[in-house]
matplotlib code that plots the C-alpha trace (Angstrom):
import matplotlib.pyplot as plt

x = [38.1, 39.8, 43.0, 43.6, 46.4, 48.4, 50.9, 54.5, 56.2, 55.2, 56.6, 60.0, 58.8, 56.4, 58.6, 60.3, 57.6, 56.4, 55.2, 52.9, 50.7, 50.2, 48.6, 45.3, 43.6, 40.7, 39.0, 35.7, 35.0, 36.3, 38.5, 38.6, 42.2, 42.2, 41.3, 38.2, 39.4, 37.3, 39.6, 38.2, 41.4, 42.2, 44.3, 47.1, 47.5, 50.4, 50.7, 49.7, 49.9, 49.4, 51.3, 49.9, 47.1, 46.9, 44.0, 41.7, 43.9, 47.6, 49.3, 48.4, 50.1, 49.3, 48.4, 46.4, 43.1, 40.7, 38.2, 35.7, 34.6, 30.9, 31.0, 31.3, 34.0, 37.2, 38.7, 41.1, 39.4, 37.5, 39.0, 36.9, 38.5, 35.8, 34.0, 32.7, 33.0, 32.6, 29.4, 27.7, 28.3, 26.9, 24.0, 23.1, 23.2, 20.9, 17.4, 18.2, 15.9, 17.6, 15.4, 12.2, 11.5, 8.3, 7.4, 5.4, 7.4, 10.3, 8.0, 6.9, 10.9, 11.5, 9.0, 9.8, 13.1, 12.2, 10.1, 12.7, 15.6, 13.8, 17.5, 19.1, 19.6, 19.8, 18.2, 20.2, 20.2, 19.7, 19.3, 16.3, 15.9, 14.3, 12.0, 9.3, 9.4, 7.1, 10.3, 12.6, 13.2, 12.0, 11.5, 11.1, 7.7, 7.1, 9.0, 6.8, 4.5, 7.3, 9.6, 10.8, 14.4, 16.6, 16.4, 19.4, 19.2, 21.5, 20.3, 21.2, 24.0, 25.5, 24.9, 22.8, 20.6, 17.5, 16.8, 13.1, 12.5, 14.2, 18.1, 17.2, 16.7, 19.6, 22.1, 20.9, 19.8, 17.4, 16.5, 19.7, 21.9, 23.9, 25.2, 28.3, 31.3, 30.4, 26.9, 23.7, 20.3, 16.9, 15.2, 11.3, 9.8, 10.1, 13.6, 13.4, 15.3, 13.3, 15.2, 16.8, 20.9, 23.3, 26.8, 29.1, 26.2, 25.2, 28.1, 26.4, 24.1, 26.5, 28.2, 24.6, 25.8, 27.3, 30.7, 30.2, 32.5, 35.3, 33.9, 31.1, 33.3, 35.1, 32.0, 30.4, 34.0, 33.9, 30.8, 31.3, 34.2, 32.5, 29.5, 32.1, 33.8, 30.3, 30.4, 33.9, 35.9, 39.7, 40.8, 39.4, 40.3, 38.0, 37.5, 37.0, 39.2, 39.9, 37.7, 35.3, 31.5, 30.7, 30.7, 33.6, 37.1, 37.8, 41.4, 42.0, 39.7, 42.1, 44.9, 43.5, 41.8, 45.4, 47.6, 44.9, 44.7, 41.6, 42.0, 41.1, 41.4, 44.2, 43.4, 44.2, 43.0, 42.1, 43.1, 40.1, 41.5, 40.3, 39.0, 39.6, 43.3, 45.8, 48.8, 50.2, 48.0, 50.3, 52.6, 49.9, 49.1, 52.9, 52.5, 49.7, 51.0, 54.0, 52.0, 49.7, 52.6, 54.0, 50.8, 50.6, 48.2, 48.2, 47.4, 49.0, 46.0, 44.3, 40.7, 39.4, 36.1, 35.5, 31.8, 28.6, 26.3, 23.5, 20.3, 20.9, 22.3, 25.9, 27.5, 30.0, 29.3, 30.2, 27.0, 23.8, 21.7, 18.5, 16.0, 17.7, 19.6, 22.4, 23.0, 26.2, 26.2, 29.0, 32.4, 33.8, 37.4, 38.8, 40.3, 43.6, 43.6, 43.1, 46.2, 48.0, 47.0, 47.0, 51.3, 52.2, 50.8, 52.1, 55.2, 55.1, 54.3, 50.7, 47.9, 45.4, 41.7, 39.5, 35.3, 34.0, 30.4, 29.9, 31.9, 33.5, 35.1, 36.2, 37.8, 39.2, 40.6, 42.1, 43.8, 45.3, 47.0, 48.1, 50.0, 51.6, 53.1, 54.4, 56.0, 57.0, 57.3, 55.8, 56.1, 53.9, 51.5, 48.4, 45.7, 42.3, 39.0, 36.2, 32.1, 32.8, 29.3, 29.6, 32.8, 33.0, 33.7, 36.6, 38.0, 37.8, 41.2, 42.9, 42.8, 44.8, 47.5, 47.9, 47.2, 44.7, 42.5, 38.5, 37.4, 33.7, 30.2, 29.2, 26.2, 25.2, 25.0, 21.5, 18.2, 16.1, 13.3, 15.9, 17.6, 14.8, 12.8, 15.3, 18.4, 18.3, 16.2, 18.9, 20.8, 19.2, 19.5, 22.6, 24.3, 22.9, 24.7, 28.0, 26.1, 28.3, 30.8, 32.8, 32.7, 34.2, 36.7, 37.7, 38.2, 40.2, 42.4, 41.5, 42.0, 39.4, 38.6, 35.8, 34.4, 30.9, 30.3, 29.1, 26.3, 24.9, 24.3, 25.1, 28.8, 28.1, 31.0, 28.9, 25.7, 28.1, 30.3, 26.7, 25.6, 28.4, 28.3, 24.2, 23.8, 21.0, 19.7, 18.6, 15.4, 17.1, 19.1, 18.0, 19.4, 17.7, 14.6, 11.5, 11.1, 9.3, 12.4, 15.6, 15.4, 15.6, 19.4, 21.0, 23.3, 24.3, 26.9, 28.7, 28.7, 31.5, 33.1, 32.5, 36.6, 37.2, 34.4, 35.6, 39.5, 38.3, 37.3, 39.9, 43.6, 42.9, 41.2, 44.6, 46.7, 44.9, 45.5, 49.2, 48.6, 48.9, 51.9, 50.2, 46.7, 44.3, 45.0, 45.5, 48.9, 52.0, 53.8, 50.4, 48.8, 46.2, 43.3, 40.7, 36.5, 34.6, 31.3, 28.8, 28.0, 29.9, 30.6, 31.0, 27.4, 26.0, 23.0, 24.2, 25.5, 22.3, 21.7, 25.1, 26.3, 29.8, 30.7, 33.6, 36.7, 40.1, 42.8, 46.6, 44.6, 42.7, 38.8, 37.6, 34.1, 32.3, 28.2, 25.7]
y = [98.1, 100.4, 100.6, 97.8, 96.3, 92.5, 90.7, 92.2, 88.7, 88.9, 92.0, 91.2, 88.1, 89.8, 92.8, 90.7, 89.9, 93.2, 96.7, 96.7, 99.1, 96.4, 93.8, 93.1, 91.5, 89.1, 89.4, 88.7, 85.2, 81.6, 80.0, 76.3, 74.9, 71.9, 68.5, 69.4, 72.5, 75.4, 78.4, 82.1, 83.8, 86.4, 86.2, 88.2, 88.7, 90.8, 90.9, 87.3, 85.5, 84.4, 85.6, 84.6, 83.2, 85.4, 83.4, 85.8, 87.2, 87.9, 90.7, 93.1, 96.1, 98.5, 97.3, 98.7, 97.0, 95.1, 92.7, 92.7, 88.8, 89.6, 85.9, 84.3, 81.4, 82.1, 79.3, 78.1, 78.6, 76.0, 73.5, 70.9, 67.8, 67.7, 69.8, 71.0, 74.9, 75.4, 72.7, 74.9, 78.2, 76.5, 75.0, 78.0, 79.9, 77.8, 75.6, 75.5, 73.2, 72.8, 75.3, 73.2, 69.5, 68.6, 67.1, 69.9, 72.4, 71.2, 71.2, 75.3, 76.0, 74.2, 75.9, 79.6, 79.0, 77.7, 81.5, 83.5, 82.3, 82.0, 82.1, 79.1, 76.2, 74.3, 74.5, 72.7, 73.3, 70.7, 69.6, 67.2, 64.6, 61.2, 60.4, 62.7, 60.4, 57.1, 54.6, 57.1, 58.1, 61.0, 60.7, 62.1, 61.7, 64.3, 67.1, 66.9, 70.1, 72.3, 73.0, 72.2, 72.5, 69.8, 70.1, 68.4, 68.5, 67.1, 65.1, 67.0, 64.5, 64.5, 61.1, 61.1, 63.8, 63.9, 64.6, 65.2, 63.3, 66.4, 65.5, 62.0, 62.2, 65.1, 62.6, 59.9, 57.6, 54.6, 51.3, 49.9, 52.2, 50.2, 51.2, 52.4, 51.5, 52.6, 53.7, 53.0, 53.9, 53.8, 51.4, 50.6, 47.0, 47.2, 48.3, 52.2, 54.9, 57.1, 60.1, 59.0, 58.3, 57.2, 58.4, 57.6, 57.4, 61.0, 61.5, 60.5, 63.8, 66.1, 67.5, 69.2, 71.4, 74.8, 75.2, 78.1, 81.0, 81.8, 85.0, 82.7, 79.9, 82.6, 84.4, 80.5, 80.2, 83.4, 83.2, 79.5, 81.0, 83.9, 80.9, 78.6, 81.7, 82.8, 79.4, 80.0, 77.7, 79.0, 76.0, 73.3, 70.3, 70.3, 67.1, 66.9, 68.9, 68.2, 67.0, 64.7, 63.9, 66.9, 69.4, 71.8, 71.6, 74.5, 74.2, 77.7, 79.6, 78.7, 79.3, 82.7, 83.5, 82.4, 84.2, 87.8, 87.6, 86.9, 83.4, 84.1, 80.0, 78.2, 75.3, 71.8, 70.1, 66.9, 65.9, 63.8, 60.4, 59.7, 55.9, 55.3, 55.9, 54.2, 55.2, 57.2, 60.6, 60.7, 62.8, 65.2, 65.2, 66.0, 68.7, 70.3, 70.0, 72.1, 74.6, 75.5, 75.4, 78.5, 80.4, 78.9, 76.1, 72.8, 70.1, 67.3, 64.9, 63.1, 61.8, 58.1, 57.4, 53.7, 53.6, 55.4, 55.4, 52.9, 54.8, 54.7, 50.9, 51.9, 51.3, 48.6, 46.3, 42.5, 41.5, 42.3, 44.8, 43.5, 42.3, 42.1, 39.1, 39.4, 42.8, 44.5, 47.5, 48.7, 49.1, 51.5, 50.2, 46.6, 45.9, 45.1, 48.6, 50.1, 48.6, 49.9, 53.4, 53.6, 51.7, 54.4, 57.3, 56.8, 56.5, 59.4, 61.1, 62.1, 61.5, 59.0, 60.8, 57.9, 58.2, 54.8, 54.4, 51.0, 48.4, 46.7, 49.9, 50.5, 47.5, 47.6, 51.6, 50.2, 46.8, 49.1, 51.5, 47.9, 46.8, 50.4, 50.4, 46.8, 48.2, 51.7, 51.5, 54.3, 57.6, 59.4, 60.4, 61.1, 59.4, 58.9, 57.8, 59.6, 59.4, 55.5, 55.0, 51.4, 49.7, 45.9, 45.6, 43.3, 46.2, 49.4, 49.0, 48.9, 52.6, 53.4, 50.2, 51.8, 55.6, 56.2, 58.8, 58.6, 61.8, 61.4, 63.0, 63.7, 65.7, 62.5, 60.5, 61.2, 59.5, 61.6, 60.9, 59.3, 57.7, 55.8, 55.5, 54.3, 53.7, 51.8, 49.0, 48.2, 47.6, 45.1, 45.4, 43.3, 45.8, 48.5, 48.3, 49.2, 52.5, 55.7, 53.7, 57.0, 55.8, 52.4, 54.3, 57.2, 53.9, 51.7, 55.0, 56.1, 59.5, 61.5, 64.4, 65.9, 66.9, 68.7, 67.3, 70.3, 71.2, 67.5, 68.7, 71.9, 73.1, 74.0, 72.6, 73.0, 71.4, 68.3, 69.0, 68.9, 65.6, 63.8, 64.5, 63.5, 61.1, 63.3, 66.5, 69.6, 71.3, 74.5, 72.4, 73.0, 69.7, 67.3, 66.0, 65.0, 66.9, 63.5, 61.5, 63.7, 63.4, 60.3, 59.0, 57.1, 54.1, 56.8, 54.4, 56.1, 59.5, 61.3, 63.0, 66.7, 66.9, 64.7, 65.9, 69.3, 69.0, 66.6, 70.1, 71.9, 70.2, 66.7, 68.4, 70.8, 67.5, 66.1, 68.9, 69.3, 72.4, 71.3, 73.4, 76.3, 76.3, 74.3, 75.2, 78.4, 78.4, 81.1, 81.0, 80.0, 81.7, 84.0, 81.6, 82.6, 82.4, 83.9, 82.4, 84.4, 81.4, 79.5, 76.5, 74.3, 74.2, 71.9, 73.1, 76.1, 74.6, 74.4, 78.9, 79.5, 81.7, 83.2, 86.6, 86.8, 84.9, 85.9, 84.5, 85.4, 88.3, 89.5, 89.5, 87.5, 87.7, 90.1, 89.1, 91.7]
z = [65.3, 67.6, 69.7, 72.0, 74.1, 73.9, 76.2, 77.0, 76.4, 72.6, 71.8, 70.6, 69.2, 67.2, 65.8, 63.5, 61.6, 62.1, 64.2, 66.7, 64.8, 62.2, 65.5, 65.5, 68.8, 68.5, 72.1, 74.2, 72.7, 73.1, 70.5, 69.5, 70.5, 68.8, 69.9, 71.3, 73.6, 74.1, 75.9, 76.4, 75.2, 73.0, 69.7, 68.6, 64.8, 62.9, 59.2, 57.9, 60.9, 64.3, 67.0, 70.2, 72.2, 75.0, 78.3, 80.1, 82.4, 80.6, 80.6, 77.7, 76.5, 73.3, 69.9, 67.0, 66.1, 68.3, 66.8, 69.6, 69.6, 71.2, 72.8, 70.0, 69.1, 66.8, 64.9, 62.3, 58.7, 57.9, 55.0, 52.8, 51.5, 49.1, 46.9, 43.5, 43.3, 39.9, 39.7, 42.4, 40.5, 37.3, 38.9, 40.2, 36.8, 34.9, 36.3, 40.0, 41.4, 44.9, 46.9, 46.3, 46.6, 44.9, 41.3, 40.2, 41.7, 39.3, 36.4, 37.1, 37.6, 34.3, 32.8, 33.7, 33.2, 29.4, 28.9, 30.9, 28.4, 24.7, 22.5, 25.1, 22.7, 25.4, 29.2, 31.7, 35.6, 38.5, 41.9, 41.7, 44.1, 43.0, 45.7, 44.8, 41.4, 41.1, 40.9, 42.4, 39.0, 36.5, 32.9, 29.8, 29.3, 32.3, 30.4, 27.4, 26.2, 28.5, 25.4, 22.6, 22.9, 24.2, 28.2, 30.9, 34.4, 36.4, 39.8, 42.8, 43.7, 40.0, 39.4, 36.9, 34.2, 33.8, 29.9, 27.3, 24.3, 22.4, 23.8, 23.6, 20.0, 19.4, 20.9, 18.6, 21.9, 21.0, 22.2, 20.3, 22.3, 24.4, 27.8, 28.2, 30.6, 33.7, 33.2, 32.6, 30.7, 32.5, 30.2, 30.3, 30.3, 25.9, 26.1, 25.4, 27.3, 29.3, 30.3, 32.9, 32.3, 34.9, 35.6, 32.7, 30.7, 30.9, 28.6, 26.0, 25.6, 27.2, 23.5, 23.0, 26.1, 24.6, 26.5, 28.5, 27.9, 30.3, 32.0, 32.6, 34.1, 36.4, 37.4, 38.5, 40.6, 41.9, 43.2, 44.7, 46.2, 48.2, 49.0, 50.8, 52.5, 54.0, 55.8, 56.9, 54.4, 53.2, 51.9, 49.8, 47.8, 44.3, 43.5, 39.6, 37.8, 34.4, 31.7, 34.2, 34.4, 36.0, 33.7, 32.3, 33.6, 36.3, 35.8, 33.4, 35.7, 38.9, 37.3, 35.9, 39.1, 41.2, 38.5, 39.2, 43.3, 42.9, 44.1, 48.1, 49.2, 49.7, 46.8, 46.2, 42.8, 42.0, 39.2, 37.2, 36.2, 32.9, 32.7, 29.1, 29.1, 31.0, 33.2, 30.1, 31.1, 34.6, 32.1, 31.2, 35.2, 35.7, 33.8, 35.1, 38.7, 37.8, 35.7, 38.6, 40.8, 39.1, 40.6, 44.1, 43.2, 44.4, 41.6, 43.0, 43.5, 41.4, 41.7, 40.8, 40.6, 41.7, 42.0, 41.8, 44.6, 46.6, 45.2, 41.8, 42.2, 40.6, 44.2, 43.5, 46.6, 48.1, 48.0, 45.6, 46.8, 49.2, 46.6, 43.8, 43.0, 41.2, 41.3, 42.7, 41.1, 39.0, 39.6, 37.1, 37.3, 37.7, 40.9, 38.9, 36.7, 40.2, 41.4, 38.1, 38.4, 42.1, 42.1, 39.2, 40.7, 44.7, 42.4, 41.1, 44.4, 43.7, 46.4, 45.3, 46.3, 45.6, 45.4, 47.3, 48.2, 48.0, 50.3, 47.4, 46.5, 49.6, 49.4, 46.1, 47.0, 50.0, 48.7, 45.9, 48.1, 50.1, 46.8, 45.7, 49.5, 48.6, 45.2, 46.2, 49.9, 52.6, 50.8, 52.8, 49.6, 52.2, 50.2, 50.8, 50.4, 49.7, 51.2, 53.2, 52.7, 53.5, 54.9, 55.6, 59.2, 58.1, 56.5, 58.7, 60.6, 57.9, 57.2, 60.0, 59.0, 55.6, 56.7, 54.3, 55.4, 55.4, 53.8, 55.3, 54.1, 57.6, 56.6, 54.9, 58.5, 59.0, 58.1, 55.6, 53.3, 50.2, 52.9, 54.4, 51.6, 48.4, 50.1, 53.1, 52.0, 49.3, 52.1, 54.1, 58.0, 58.2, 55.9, 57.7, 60.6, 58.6, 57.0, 57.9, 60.5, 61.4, 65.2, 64.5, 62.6, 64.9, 67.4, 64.7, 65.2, 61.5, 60.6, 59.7, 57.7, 56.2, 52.8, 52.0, 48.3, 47.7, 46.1, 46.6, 49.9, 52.2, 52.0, 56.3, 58.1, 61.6, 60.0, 59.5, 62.2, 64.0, 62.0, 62.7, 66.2, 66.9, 64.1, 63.2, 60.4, 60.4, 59.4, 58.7, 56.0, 52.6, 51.1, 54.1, 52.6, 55.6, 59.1, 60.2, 60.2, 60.8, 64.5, 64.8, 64.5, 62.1, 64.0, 67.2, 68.4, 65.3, 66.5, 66.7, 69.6, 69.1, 68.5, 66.4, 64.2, 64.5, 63.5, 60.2, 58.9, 60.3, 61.1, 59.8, 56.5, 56.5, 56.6, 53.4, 51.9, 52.9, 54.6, 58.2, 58.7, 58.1, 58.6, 60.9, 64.6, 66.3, 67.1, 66.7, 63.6, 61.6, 58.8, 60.5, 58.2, 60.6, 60.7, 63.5, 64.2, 66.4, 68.7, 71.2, 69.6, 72.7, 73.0, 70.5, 70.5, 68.6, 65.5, 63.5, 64.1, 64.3, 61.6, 60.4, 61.0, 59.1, 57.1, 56.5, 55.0, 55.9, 58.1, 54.9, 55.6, 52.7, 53.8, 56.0, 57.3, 56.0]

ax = plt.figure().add_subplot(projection="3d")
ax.plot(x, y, z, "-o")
ax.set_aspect("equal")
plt.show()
């Protein structure tokens, strides 16, 4: 930084929120406007916030620190609608399986693991992927002669846990063990489990898991936290917060962090609704929402799980899945308790953040938020629906009629390895066509906003931002599974205009998460929520090198590149 100059007009303006001498003066780059607009400008910044855009040319006069952009692109902090901090952090503490993508390589990670921690009682990790399994599934059988001890790994997309004969057996779980609501065991042809549980089932082995202690907890969130700022992300919306599948609740450590400054993210949580109990827990949500308040945390969302997802065939959908006759999946919640919950909570002014994969969820998500508008009229609650991986075309402009937003998975837009190989032909090729619609959407005049699921897959806004755009992945992404088949694109009449797949991570994402006055455009009198990338981002081609130079929030740098 050194001394540098800004525009006359802004002085007075400026001094009321403070002295020149605090300004600092992003320059020599292009910044993203909004709406698809790309403007080589500078930026003026004093104290928390943004006091100008200043285009090449303006007249400039004295101020204190210059941030010298080197042609790169400054925008608005990035903001994910959906995401699973303290999941990441965990996963990445225990058997991390995510960097490699091969049976045996899972097996020697296991393994040394299993030596490198001999007093665990228990080894858990994740991030296997079940299409390097015969059957798309792993068992028990394949852990055997690794260890003794009782071994759970959850699948990279948290929808299942892969478990040995050891948990199996701690947990009690036999042939007579009968699924539970919402779940499902992997059963062989005589009846017996064989590792391999399915969402609501996984619950049944998870009290072998020691809780982890809380400097633990806050060290996994802390270290999520300074992952999702080195990608440019301030704000975020976790989606499971509470006591949920997906492992321990991150509420104390957000309120400890929040209460310490050492929360450095604006934050909304979700809420987990909790599908054996009714309406009644709305109180307990109630008072959580004004207990995180008292820090500066948002808590007022809640999260419903309606489904699971295609591959594992716990996608609730309209029709059974190609080839198996019968079978639609599972939906985890009647389409009349969804009404229930979704009427008493729009009441009680909390945003509904639903998880829909299948297109009967969809559906069921949407036809709920239909009925709670009929009981409690318009009340502006900003709900939304969550991954869209399959929408009946019937169905798609009806977001925009009930201004529900569609919180895509844009990373997820892409044809891979699992996608090819275990998930499209469940669909069928009529079904196929409604895979990922995000161009019908953005044309139904849907709004759209985007979430990373991460660690399922990369928490990268411009790797998605990128997929959305070309319909296609990336071979620098660690989660995107087969070179072969990522260039070829997934439906590209559902691309999405660079724009539009650009402000679902910055203003429409802001907007879910009722920061939009704030945050998610450069504009004066905005927080100074800012991410410099080192590329010019209106040049596609960039999105898949491009990295981020540095975050700040309110002005703070919250991140700096090595």
């Amino acid at each position: 930084m050194g001394c540098s100059v800004w525009r006359g007009a802004s002085v007075t303006a400026a001094a009321r929120d403070g002295s020149p001498m605090d300004a600092t003066l992003f320059t020599n780059g292009t910044l993203y406007l909004g709406a698809g607009a790309f403007e080589r400008a500078s930026l003026l910044v004093i104290g928390d916030r943004i006091v100008d855009v200043i285009p090449d040319g303006g007249e400039l006069q004295t101020a204190a620190h210059l941030v010298d952009l080197a042609g790169g692109t400054l925008l608005p902090g990035f903001q994910d609608a959906h995401v699973h901090p303290l999941l990441a952090g965990l996963q990445s503490l225990g058997i991390d399986l995510k960097p490699v993508h091969d049976r045996g390589e899972y097996l020697r990670l296991i393994a040394d693991y299993a030596a490198a921690n001999p007093t665990a009682p228990v080894l858990t990790g994740g991030g296997w992927f079940g299409d390097v399994f015969e059957g798309g599934f792993p068992t028990a059988a394949e852990l055997e002669g690794i260890d003794e001890r009782p071994i759970m790994l959850h699948s990279h997309d948290a929808h299942g846990m892969w478990v040995n004969t050891a948990a199996l057996r701690a947990a009690g779980i036999d042939r007579a063990t009968p699924d539970p609501q919402g779940g499902r065991l992997i059963r062989d042809g005589l009846g017996q489990p064989t590792g391999m549980l399915l969402e609501s089932a996984v619950a049944l082995v998870e009290h072998l898991m020691p809780a982890p202690d809380e400097a633990l907890v806050e060290a996994a969130l802390e270290a999520a936290q300074h992952e999702l700022h080195s990608v440019g992300v301030t704000a975020w919306q976790d989606a499971a917060v509470g006591d949920s599948d997906l492992g321990p609740n991150p509420l104390p450590a957000y309120l400890r962090l929040a209460a310490d400054g050492r929360l450095t993210a604006r934050v909304v949580l979700a809420q987990w609704w909790d599908r054996a109990r009714g309406v009644e827990q709305i109180a307990d949500f109630e008072r959580v929402r004004a207990e995180a308040a008292e820090v500066g945390v948002d808590a007022g969302t809640v999260k419903v799980m309606i489904d699971g997802m295609v591959e594992n065939h716990t996608a609730s959908m309209l029709e059974p899945f190609e080839g198996h006759p019968g079978d639609v999946g599972i939906a985890f919640l009647s389409p009349e308790a969804l009404v229930e919950l979704t009427t008493a909570l729009d009441a009680a002014d909390f945003q509904v953040h639903f998880h829909a994969v299948g297109d009967a969820a969809t559906r069921h998500a949407l036809d709920a938020v239909e009925a709670a508008i009929r009981r409690n009229g318009r009340r502006g609650n900003r709900h939304h629906v969550a991954h869209l991986d399959l929408i009946d075309p019937s169905d798609i402009a009806r977001f925009a009629e009930l201004d529900v937003a569609a919180n895509v998975t844009a990373v997820w837009a892409r044809r891979d390895e699992e996608i090819v190989h275990r998930k499209l032909p469940l669909l069928g090729p009529e079904r196929e066509l409604t895979h990922f619609p995000f161009g019908d959407l953005h044309r139904a005049g849907a709004r759209i906003v985007g979430g990373s699921d991460w660690p399922v897959t990369t928490p990268n806004p411009l790797w998605s931002i990128r997929t959305a755009v070309t319909r296609t992945g990336l071979v620098e992404d660690p989660h995107a599974i087969g070179d072969g088949v990522l260039t070829h694109p997934l439906l590209g009449e559902q691309a999405l205009p660079l724009g539009v797949a650009l402000d679902a991570y910055l203003a429409e994402a802001a907007w879910v998460n009722r920061l939009e006055g704030d945050t998610g455009r450069l504009e004066a009198g905005r927080l100074a929520d800012l991410v410099w990338v080192d590329a010019d981002l209106s040049d596609l081609d960039a999105y898949g090198s491009a990295s981020v130079r540095r975050t700040y929030l309110g002005g703070v740098v919250v991140y700096q590149a090595p």
